[in-house]
C-alpha positions as CSV (number, residue, x, y, z in Angstrom):
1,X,13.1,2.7,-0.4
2,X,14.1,-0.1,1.9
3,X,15.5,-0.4,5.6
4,X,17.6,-3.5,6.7
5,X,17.0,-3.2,10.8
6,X,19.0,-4.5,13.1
7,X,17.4,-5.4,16.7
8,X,19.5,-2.6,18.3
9,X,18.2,0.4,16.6
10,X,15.0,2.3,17.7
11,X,12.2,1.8,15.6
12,X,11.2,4.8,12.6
13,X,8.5,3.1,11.2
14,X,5.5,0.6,10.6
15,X,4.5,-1.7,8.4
16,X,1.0,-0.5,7.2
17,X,-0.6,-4.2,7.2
18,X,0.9,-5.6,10.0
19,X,1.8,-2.9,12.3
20,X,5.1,-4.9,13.1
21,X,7.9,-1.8,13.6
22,X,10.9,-2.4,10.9
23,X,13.4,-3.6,13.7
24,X,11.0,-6.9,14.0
25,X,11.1,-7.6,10.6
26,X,14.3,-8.2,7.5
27,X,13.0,-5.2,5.1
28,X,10.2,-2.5,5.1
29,X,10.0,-0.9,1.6
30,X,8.1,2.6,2.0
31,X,5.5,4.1,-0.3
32,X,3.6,7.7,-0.2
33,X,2.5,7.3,3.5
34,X,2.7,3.9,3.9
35,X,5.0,0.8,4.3
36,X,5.0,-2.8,3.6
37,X,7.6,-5.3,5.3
38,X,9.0,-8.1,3.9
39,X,6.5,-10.5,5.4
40,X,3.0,-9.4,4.3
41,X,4.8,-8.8,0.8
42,X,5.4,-12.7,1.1
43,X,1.8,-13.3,1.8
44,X,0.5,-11.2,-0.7
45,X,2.5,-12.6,-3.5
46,X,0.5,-15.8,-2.4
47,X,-3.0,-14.0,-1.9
48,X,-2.2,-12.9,-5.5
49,X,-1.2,-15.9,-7.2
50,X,-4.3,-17.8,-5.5
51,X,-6.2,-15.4,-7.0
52,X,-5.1,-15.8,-10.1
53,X,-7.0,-19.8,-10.6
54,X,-9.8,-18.5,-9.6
55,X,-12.5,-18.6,-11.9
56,X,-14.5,-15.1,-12.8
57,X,-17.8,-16.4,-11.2
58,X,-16.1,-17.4,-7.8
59,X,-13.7,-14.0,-8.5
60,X,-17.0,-11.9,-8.7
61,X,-18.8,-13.9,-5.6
62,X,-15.8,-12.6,-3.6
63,X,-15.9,-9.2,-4.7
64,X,-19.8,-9.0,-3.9
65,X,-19.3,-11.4,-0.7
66,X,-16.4,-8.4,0.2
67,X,-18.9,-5.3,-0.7
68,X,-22.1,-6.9,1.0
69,X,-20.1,-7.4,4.6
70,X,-23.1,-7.3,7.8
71,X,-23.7,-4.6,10.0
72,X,-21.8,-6.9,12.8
73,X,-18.9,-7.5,10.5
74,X,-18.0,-3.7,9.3
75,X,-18.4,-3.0,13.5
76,X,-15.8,-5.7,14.0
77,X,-13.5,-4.1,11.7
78,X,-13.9,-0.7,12.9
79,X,-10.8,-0.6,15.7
80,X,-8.5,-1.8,13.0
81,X,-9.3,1.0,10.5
82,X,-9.1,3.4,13.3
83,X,-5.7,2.3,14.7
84,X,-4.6,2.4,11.1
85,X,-6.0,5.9,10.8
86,X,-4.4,7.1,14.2
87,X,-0.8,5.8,12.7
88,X,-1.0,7.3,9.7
89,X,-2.0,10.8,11.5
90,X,1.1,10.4,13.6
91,X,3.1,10.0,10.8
92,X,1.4,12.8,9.0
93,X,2.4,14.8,12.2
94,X,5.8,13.4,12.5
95,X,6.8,14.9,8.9
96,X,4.8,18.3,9.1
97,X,7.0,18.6,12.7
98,X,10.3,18.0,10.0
99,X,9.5,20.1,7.7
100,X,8.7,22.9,10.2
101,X,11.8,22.3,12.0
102,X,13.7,22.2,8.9
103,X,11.9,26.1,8.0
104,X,9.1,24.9,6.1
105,X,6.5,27.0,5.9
106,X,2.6,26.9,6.4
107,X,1.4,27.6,3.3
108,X,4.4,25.1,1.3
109,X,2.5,22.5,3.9
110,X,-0.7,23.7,3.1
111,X,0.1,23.6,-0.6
112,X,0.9,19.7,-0.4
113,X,-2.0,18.7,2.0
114,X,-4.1,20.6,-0.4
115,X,-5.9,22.4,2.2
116,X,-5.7,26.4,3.5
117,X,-2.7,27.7,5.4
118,X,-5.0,28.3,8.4
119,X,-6.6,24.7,8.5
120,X,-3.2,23.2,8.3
121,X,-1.6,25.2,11.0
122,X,-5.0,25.0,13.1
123,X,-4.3,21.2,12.7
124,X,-0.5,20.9,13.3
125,X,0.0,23.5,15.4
126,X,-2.2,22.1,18.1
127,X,-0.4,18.7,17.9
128,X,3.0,20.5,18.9
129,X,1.5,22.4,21.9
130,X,-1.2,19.9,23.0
């Protein structure tokens, strides 16, 4: 799925990587709960081929160099994950509030999040009253 946006339109959604909404950016192609725009796909296509040279050695010192990140480094990274966590709960909400408007009910939703009926109302519900 992909969105063309013009700058007048209201932003629906985010790309996952960079955060830009899809009226900043040409395309944002959706996946199951996320979306990429046309830009980071640009830079991963170059991450990728760049990749690609690399020998195994220097691909495996990566991998480990990734893996073996300092106590400093993982707390550095930490607001990033959790903005990324707190979008992707909003947009969690954002659909569960469709479905329910649309007559969905609890235990369809439940069924999908593969949880119980009452933990997925518990957790919903509040977000709609709150």
């Amino acid at each position: 799925m992909s969105a063309t946006a013009t700058t007048t339109e209201s932003p629906i959604a985010s790309c996952s990587f960079c955060g830009k909404p899809n009226t900043a950016v040409r395309s944002l192609v959706a996946g199951p709960g996320v979306f990429i725009c046309n830009e980071c796909v640009d830079l991963s296509a170059i991450i990728v081929a760049d990749a690609a040279h690399l020998a195994p050695e220097e691909s495996a010192r990566l991998r480990r160099q990734f893996a073996d990140r300092s106590a400093e480094e993982i707390l550095n990274m930490l607001p990033g994950v959790a903005r990324a966590a707190a979008r992707i709960e909003a947009d969690l909400a954002h659909w569960v509030s469709r479905l329910r408007e649309r007559g969905t009910g609890w235990p369809q939703i439940a069924g999908a999040l593969g949880t119980s009926t009452d933990a997925a109302r518990q957790r919903f519900e509040a977000e709609r009253t709150g």
